[in-house]
C-alpha positions as CSV (number, residue, x, y, z in Angstrom):
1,X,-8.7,137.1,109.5
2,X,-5.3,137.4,108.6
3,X,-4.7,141.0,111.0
4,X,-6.0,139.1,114.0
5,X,-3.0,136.3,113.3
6,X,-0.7,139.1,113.0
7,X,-2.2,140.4,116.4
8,X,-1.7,136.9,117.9
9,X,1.5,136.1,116.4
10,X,3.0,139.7,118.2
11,X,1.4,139.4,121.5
12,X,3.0,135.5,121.5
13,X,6.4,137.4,120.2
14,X,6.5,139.7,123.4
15,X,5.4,137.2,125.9
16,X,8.6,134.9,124.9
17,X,10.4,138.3,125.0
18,X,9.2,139.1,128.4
19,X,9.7,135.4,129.7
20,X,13.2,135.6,128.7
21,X,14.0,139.1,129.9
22,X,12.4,138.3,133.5
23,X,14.1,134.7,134.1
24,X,17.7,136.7,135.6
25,X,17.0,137.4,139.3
26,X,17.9,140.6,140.2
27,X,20.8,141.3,141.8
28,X,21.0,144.6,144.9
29,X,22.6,147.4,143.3
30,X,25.3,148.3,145.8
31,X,26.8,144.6,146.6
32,X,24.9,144.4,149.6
33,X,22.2,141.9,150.6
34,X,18.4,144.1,150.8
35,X,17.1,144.3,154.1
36,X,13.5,143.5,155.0
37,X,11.6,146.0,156.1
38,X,9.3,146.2,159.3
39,X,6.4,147.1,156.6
40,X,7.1,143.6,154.9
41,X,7.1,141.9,157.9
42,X,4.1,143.1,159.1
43,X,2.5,142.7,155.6
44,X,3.2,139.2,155.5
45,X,2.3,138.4,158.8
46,X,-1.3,139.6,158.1
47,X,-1.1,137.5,154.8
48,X,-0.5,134.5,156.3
49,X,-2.9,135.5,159.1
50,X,-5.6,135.8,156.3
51,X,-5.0,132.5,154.9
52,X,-4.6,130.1,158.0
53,X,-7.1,127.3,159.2
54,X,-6.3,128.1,162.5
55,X,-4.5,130.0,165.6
56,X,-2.3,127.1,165.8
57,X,-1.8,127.2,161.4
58,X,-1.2,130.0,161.8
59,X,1.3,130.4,164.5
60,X,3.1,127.3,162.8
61,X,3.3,129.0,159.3
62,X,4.7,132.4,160.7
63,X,7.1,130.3,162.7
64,X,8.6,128.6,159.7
65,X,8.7,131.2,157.6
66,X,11.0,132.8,160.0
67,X,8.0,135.8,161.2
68,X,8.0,135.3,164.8
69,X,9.9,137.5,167.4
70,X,12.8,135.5,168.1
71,X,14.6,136.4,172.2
72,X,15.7,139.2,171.4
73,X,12.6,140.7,169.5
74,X,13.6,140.6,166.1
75,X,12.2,138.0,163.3
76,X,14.9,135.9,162.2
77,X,13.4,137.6,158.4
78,X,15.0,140.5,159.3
79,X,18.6,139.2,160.5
């Protein structure tokens, strides 16, 4: 019984570690803010497609998460 608490007791060991190694957000590696790709874009417009109630859901959702063409064609996302 006792090599399964020793099991426990290391698995609950590297899931603090891991917590406490993932809380930094990570920063771009040459000082300039990432870009978002087209790919993402169009990724997460087909997520949020997936998940609406609705054409109008859904049109509201990509509008506020900044995923609708603004005038001149670009998402604000990707600005």
């Amino acid at each position: 019984m006792s090599g399964s608490l020793d099991v426990r007791a290391f698995l609950w060991s590297q899931d603090d570690l891991s917590v406490r190694q993932s809380s930094s957000v990570p920063m771009p590696r040459n000082g300039e803010p990432s870009r978002i790709s087209e790919e993402q874009v169009h990724r997460a417009r087909m997520s949020v497609a997936r998940n609406a109630m609705s054409a109008e859901d859904c049109l509201e959702l990509l509008d506020m998460l900044g995923l609708v063409d603004g005038d001149d064609g670009i998402p604000p996302v990707r600005r």
